[in-house]
C-alpha positions in Angstrom: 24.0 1.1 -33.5 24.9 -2.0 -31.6 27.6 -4.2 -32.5 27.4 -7.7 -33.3 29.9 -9.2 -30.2 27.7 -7.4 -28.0 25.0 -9.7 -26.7 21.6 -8.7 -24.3 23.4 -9.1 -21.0 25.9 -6.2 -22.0 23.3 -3.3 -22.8 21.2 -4.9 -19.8 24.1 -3.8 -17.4 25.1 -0.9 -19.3 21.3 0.1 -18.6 21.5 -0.3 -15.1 24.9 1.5 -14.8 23.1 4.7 -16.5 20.3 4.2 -13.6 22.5 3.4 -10.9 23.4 7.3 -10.9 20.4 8.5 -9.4 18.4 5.5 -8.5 18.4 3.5 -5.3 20.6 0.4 -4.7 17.0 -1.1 -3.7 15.5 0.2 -7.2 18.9 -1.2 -9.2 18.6 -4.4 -7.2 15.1 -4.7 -9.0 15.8 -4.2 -12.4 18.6 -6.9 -12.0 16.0 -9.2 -10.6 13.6 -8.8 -13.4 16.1 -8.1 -16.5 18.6 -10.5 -16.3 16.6 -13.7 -17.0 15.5 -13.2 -20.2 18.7 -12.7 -21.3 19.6 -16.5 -19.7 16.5 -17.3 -21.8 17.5 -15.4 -25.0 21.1 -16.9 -24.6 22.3 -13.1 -25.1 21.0 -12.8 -28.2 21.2 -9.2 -29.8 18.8 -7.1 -31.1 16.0 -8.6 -29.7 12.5 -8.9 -30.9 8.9 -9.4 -30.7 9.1 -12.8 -31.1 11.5 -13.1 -28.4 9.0 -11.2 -25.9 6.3 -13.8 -26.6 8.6 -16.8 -26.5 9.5 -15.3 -23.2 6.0 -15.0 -22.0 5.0 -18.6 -23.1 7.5 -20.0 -20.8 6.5 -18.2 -18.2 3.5 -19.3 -18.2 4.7 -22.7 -18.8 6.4 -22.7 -15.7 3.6 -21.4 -13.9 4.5 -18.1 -13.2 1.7 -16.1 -12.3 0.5 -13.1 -14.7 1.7 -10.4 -12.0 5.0 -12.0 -11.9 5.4 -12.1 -15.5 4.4 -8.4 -16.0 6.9 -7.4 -13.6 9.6 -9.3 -16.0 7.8 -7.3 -18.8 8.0 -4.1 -16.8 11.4 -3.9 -16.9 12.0 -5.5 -20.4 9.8 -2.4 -21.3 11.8 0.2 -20.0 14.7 -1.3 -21.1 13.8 -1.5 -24.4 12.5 1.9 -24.1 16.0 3.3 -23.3 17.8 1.2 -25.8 15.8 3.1 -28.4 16.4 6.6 -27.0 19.6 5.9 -27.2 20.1 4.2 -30.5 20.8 0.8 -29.3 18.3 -0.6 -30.9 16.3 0.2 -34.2 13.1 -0.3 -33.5 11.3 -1.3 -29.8 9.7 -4.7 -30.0 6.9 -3.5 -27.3 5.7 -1.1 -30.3 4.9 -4.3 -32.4 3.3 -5.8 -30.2 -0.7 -5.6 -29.6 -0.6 -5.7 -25.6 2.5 -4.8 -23.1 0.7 -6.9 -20.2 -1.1 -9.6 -19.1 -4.9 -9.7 -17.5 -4.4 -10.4 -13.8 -7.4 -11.5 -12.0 -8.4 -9.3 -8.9 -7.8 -10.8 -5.8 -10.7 -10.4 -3.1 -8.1 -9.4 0.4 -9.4 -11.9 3.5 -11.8 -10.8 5.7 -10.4 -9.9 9.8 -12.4 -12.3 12.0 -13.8 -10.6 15.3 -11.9 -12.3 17.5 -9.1 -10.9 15.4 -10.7 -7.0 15.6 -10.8 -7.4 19.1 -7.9 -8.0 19.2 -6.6 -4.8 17.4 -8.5 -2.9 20.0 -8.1 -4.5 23.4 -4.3 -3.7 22.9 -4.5 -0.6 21.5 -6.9 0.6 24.6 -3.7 -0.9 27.2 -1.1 1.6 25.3 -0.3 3.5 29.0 -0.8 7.4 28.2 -3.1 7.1 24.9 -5.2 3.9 25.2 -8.6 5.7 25.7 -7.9 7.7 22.4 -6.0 4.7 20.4 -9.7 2.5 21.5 -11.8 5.8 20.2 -9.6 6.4 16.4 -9.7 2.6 16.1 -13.4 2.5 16.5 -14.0 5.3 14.8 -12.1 3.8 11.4 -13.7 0.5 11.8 -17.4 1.9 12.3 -17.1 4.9 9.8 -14.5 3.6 7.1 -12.9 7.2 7.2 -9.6 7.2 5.4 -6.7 8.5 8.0 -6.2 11.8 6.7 -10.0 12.6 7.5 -10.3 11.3 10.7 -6.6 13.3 11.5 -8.5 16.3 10.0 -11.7 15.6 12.1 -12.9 18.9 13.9 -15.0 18.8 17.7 -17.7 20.8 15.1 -17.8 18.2 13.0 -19.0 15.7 15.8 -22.5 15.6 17.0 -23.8 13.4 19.8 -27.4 14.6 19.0 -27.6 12.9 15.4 -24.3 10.5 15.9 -22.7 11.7 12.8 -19.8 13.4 11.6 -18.9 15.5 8.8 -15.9 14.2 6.9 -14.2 16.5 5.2 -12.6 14.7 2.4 -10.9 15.4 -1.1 -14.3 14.3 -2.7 -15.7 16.7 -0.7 -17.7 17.0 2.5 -20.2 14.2 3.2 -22.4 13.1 6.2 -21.3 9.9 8.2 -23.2 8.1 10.9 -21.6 6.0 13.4 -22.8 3.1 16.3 -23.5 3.6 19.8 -20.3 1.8 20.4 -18.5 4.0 18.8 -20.4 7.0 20.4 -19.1 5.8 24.0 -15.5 5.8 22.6 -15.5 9.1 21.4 -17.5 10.4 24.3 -14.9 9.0 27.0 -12.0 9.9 25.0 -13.4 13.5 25.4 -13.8 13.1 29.3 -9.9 12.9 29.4 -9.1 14.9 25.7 -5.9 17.1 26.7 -6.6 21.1 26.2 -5.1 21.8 22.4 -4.3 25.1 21.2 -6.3 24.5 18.4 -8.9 23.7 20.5 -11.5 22.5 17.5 -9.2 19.5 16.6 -10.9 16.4 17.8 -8.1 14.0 18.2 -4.8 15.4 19.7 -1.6 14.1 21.2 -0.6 13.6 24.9 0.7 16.9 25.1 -2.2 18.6 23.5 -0.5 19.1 20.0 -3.0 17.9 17.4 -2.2 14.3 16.1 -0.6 13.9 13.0 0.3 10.9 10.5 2.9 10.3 12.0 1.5 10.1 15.5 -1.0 7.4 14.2 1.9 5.5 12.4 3.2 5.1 15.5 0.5 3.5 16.9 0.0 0.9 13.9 3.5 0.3 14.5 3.3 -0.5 18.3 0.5 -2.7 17.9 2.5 -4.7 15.0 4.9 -5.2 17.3 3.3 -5.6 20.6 5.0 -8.3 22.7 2.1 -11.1 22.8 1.5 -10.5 19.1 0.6 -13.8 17.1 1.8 -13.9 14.3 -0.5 -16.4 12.6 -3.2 -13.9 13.3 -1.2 -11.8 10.8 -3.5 -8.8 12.2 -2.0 -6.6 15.0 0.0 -4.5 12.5 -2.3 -3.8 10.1 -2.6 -0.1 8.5 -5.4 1.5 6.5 -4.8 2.8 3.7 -6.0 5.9 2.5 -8.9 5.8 -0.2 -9.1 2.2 0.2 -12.6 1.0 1.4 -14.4 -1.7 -0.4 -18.7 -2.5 0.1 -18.0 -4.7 3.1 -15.1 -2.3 5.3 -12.0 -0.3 5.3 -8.8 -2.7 3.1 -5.4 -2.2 5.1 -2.2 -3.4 4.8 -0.1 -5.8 6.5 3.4 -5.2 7.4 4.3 -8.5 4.7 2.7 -6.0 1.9 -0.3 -8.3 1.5 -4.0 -6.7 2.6 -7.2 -7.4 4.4 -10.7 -6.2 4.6 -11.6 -5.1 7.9 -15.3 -5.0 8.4 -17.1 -2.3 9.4 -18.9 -2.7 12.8 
């Protein structure tokens, strides 16, 4: 068991050592972040207890820290804890007295993408010399449809019909019916006036060179247009990516290259 000249900040760092073996500098860099403060607040105090959590927690709060701040603190004070016990550090882990392990955060409703701000998105992605015409068509596609990447990537020229203006998205839900605009209809029809020949020739969206387009292919084009020359930054728009699964009642959610996300609206 722990002896009594050994204080919080010493079986903080030993626990960080024993991670630093096969965790990330990044990852270490973390846990120092969120560890080392309660022990300033503790005053290095040894075993520690439930009382201590909760003491910790109403100071948080006192100094306004916002419940997802404060659960990251508890987040690592939890697996801390966690290995102390494990490893006989301490007798007993104060998280198991307690009734919760984390606070209620309130859900956060992401902005809304103006038009001017969608057009935006899509008058520089249709410029991209080579790929414009099929940047302008998967953009407008995502927007209209709120197809998550890895469906439109899997889209087939079957699943496409002009007739009804639908596709069939082939999803890990399973397959479902989507309609789209005529908007949308144009893009994808004058993408396929210039569509390279692919060897697999029932992929819909496909690479320069005819190779069908992959996730990485359509990283790359999030990351040009975050990092087109004339982007504004206030806009805080031109480098957005959706994310997969994520779609809310009013359009796809993406995410900004700051981590922070917005609701695009469907067209």
């Amino acid at each position: 068991m722990a002896t009594n000249n050994r204080g919080y900040d010493w079986y903080a760092r030993l626990f960080m050592d024993d991670r630093s073996l096969y965790l990330a500098d990044k990852t270490i860099g973390w846990y120092e972040k969120h560890l080392l403060p309660f022990g300033r607040f503790v005053q290095d105090k040894w075993p520690i207890t439930k009382d201590d959590l909760l003491a910790y927690i109403s100071d948080c709060r006192q100094r306004n820290n916002q419940p997802s701040t404060i659960n990251m603190y508890l987040k690592g004070l939890k697996t801390l804890c966690r290995w102390c016990k494990t490893n006989k550090y301490l007798r007993t882990n104060p998280f198991d007295q307690m009734t919760f392990h984390f606070l209620r955060e309130k859900p956060t409703v992401p902005p809304i993408l103006s038009q001017e701000e969608i057009r935006a998105v899509l008058e520089y992605a249709r410029k991209i010399p080579g790929s414009g015409i099929r940047n302008y068509a998967i953009i407008m596609l995502m927007l209209d449809t709120a197809i998550r990447p890895g469906e439109m990537l899997d889209l087939k020229l079957s699943n496409v019909s002009f007739e009804s203006d639908t596709i069939k998205v082939c999803g890990k839900m399973g397959e479902r019916i989507v309609g789209f605009s005529p908007m949308t209809k144009r893009a994808l029809q004058g993408y396929l006036r210039i569509r390279c020949t692919s060897p697999n020739e029932d992929v819909f969206f496909v690479q320069v060179d005819g190779r069908p387009m992959n996730k990485n292919g359509l990283h790359q084009l999030f990351f040009r247009i975050k990092h087109k020359p004339e982007s504004n930054d206030s806009m805080g728009i031109c480098f957005a990516i959706p994310l997969p699964q994520a779609t809310s009642e009013t359009g796809q959610i993406w995410m900004r290259s700051d981590g922070s996300s917005v609701i695009v609206p469907l067209l």
